[in-house]
C-alpha positions as CSV (number, residue, x, y, z in Angstrom):
1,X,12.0,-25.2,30.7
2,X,11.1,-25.1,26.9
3,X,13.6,-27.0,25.1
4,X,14.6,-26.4,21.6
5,X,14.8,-29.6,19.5
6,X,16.2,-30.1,15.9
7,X,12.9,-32.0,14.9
8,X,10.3,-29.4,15.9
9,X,9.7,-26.2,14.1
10,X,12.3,-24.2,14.2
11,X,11.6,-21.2,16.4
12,X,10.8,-17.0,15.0
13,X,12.3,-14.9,16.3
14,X,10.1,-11.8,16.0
15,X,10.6,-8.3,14.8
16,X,11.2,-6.0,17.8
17,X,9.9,-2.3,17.0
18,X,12.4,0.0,17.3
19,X,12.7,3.9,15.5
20,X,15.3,5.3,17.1
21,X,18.4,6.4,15.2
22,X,20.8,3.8,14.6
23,X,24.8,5.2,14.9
24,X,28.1,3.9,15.6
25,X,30.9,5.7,17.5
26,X,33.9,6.7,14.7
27,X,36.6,6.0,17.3
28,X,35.2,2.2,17.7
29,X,38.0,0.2,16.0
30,X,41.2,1.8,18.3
31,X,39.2,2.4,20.8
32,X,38.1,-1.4,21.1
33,X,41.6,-2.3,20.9
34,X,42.9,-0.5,23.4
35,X,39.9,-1.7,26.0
36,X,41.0,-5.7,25.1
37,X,44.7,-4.7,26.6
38,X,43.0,-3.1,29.3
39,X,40.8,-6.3,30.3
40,X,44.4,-8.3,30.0
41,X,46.0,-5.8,32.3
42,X,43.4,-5.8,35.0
43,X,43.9,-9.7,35.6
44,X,39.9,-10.2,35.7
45,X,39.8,-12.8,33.0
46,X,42.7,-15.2,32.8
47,X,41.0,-18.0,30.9
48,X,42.6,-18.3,27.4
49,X,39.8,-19.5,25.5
50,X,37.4,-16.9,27.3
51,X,39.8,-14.9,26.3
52,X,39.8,-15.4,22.5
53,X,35.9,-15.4,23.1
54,X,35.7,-12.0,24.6
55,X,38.1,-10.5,21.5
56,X,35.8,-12.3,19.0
57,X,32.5,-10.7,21.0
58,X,33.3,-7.3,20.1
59,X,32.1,-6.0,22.6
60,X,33.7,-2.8,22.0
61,X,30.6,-2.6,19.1
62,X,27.9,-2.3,21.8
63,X,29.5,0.6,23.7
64,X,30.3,2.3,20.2
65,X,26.5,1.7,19.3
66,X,25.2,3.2,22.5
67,X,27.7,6.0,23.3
68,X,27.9,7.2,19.5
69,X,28.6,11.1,20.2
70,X,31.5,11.3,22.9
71,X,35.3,12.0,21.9
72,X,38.2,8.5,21.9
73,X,39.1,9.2,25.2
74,X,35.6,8.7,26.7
75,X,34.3,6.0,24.7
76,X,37.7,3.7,26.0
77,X,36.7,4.4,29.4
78,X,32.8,3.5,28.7
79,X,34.4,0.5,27.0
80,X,36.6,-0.6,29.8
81,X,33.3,0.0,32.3
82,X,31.1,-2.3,30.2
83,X,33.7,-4.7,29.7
84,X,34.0,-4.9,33.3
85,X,30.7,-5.6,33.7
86,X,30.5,-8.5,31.2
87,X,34.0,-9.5,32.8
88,X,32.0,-9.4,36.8
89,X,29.1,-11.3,35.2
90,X,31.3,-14.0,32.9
91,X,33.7,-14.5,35.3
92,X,32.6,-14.1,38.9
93,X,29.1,-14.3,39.2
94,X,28.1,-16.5,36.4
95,X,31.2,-19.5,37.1
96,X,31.0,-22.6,38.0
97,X,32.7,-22.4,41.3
98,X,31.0,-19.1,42.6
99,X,27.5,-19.1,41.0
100,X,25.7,-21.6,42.9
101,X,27.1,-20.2,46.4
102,X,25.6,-17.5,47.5
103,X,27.6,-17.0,50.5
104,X,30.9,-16.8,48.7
105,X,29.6,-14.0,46.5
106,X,28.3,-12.0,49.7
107,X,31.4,-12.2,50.9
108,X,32.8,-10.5,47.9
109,X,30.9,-7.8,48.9
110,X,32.2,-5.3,51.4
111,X,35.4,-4.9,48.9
112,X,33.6,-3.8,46.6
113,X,31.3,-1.7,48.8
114,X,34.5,-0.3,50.4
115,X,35.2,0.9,47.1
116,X,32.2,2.6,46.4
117,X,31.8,4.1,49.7
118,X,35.7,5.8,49.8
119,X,36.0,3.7,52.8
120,X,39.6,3.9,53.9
121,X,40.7,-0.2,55.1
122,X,43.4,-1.3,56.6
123,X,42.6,-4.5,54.9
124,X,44.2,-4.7,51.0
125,X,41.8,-5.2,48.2
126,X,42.6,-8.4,47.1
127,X,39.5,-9.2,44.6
128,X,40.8,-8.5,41.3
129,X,37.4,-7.0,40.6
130,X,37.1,-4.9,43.2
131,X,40.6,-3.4,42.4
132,X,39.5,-3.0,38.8
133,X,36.5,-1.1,39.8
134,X,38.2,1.4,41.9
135,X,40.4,2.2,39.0
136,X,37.4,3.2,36.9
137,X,35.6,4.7,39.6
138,X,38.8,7.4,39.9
139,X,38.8,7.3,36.1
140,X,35.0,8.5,36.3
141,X,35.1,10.9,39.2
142,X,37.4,13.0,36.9
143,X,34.3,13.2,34.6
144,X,31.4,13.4,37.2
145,X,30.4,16.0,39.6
146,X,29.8,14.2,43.3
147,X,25.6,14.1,42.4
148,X,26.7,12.5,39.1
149,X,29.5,9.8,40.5
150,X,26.8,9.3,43.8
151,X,24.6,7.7,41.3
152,X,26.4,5.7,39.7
153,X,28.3,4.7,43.0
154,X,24.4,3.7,43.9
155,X,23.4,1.8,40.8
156,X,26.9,-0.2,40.7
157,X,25.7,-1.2,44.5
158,X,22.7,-2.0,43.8
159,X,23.6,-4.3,40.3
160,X,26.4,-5.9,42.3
161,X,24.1,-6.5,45.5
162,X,21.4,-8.1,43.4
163,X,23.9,-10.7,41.8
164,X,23.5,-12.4,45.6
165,X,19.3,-13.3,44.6
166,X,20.8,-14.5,41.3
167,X,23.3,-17.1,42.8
168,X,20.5,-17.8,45.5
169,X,17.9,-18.7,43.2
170,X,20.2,-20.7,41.2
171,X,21.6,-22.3,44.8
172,X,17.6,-23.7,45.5
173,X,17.1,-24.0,41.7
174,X,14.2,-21.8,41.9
175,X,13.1,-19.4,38.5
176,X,11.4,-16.6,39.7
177,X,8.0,-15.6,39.2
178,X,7.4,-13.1,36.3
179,X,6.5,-10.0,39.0
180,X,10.0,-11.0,40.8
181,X,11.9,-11.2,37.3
182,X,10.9,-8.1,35.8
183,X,11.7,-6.1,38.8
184,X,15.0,-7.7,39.7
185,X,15.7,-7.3,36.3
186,X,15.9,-4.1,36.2
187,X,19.0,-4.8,38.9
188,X,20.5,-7.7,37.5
189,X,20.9,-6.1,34.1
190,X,23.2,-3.6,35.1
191,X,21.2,-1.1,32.7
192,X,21.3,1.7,35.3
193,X,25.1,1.7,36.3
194,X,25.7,2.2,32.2
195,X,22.6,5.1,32.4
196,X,24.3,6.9,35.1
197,X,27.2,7.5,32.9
198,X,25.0,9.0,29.8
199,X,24.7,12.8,31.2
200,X,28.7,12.5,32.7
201,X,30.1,11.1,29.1
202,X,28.0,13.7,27.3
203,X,29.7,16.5,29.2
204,X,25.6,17.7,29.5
205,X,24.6,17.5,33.3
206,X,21.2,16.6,34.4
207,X,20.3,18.3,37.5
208,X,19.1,16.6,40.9
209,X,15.4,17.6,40.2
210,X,15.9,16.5,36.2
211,X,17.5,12.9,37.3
212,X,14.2,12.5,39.4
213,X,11.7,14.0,37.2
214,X,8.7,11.2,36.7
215,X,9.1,11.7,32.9
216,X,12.9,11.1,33.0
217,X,12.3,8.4,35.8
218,X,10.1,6.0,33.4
219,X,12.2,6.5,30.3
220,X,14.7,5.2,32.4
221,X,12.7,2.5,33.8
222,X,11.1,1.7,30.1
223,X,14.4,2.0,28.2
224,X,16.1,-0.8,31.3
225,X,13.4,-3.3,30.6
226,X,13.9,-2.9,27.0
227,X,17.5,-4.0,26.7
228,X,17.1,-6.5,29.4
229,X,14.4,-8.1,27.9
230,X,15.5,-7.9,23.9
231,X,18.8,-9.6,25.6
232,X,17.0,-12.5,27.2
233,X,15.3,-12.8,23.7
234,X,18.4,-13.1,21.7
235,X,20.3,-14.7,24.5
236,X,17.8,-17.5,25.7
237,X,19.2,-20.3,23.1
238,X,22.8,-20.0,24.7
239,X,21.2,-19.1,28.3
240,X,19.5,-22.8,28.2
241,X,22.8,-24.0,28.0
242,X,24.4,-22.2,30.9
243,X,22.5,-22.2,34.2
244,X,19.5,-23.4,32.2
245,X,18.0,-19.8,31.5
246,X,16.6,-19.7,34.7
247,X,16.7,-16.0,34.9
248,X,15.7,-15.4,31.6
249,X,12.0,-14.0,30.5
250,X,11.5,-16.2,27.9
251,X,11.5,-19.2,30.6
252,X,10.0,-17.4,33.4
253,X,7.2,-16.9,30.9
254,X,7.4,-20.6,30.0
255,X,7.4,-22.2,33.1
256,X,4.8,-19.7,35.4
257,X,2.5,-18.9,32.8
258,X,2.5,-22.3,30.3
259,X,3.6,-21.2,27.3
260,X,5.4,-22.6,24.7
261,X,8.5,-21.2,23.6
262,X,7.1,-19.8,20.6
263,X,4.5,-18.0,22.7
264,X,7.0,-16.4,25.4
265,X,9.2,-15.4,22.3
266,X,5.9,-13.6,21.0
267,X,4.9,-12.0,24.4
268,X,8.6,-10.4,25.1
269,X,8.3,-8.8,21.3
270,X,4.7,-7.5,22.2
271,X,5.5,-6.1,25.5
272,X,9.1,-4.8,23.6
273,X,6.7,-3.0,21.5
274,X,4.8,-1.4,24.4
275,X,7.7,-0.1,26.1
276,X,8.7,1.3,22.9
277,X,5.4,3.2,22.6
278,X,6.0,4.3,26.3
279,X,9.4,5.9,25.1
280,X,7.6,7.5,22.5
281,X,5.3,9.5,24.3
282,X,7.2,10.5,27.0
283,X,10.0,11.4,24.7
284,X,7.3,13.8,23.6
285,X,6.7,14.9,26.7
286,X,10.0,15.7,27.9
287,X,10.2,17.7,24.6
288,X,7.6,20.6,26.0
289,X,10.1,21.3,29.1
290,X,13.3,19.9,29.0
291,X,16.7,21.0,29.1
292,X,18.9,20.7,26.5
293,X,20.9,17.8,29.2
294,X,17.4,16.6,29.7
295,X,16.9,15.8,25.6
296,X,20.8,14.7,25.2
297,X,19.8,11.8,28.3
298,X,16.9,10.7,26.3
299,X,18.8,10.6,22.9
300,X,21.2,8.7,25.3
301,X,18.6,6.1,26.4
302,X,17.3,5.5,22.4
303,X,20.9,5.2,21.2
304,X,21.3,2.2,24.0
305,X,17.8,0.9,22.9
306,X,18.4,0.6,19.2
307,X,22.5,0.1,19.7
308,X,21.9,-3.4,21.3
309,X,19.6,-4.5,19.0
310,X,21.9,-4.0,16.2
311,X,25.0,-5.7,18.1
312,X,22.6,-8.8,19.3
313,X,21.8,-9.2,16.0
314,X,25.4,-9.5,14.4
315,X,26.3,-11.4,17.6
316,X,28.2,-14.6,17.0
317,X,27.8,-14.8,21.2
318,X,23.5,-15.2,20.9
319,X,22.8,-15.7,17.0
320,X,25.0,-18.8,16.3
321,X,23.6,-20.8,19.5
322,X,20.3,-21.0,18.7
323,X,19.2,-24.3,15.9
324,X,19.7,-24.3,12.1
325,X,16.4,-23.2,10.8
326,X,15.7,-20.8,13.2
327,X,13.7,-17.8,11.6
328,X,15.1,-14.0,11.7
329,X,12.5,-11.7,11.0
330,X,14.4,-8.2,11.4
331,X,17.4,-8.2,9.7
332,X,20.2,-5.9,11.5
């Protein structure tokens, strides 16, 4: 694992290539309010000082950033969905007493499946995150026709399922290989659960044959890898600190392909840039024959792009952990 050490150079962190609009929801301020009471409610955090970190986050700022066009009412529920995704991740799969145990977060599982399935139980739901989720999953299904809620019922598996080869890697101490990472990335990341939502909070629905058109299917794929991988370059200071950034792509890079920290940060901006191109030229694409739900997704996937670049970047969470020194070369 590179290390970052007050006596070397500090480190640059590069300009990331981004020219999609930059917006922020009007309703942000209440709205974010009103989603902190919600996470105090639900009983998922009960940590005071996470607590207090979680309020000074803002996390409510992301969600405002990315879902910039839909109505209050909306953006609190997209704000209590992302929230409980941070929440899951913070305080379940990511804590000291559950992330090194894979078992114990398998068997977390069929709650949380029985949720997502409608499967009726005998059995209460007793995991405070499972009981959160079905909340919001009713909250959504008033939103979503059955297509739409079906796929976000199958991304939501499918991130929550993929948390297991997180806490098994971290269980054998293994970091995986860069083919491994990016592709279990695109899991881990829970990019596709927060996608599945753009088309239901936008009131514009993508049809079956849209959702799975090849163009919509790799600016999907494109715009996943770009948050996920801008976030492990913002994030990797405090990541080293925390489970020693072992699924991060800066040290992936570091430790599979030799380079120095310098040179992985350099390599995720350049391949940043490329996927950006990508999203360019198929935006382009999608232009000569898609709907108008078809262009509103898109938009949806460039506001999410852009949107976390500018909330990484006024971040307390990922700015303040890295070294005094450190070089910023795209200001927010």
């Amino acid at each position: 694992m590179a290390i970052i050490s007050a006596h070397a150079t500090p480190p640059r962190i590069p300009a990331l290539r981004c020219p999609f609009a930059s917006q922020v929801n009007p309703h942000v301020s209440e709205a974010s309010e009103d989603s902190f009471g919600w996470l105090l409610e639900s009983g998922m955090l009960q940590d005071p000082e996470m607590l207090e970190r979680y309020r000074g986050a803002r996390f409510g700022w992301l969600t405002a950033r990315a879902y910039p066009l839909v109505d209050r009412d909306m953006l609190k529920l997209l704000m209590d969905w992302c929230i409980w995704l941070f929440a899951f991740d913070d305080g379940f799969c990511e804590s000291e007493d559950l992330s090194k145990h894979t078992a114990l977060i398998a068997r977390a599982l069929p709650e949380m499946f029985r949720v997502l399935h409608d499967i009726e139980s005998d059995q209460p739901v007793t995991n405070v995150f499972a009981r959160s989720l079905r909340e919001l999953k009713g909250r959504i299904s008033v939103h979503a026709e059955r297509d739409q809620l079906d796929r976000w019922c199958t991304a939501t598996k499918e991130y929550i399922f993929a948390q297991v080869w997180e806490a098994a890697n971290r269980e054998s101490d293994v970091v995986p290989t860069p083919e491994d990472y990016v592709f279990m990335r695109r899991r881990t990341g829970a990019m596709y659960p927060v996608y599945a939502l753009i088309d239901i909070a936008g009131r514009q629905r993508l049809t079956p044959e849209e959702w799975h058109h090849p163009d919509i299917r790799a600016l999907t794929e494109h715009a996943n890898d770009l948050v996920v991988w801008d976030n492990d370059l913002f994030s990797y200071a405090k990541e080293r600190k925390h489970d020693q950034a072992r699924h991060n792509l800066v040290n992936v890079l570091v430790t599979h392909r030799g380079y120095s920290l310098q040179e992985a940060l350099d390599e995720v901006a350049l391949m940043h840039d490329g996927a950006v191109a990508e999203m360019v030229r198929l935006r382009a694409s999608v232009e000569t024959w898609g709907s108008p739900a078809a262009l509103a997704y898109v938009q949806g996937l460039e506001h999410w792009v852009r949107g976390h670049i500018v909330y990484s970047l006024s971040s307390a969470r990922y700015v303040h952990a890295w070294p005094s020194g450190t070089q910023w070369l795209q200001a927010s």
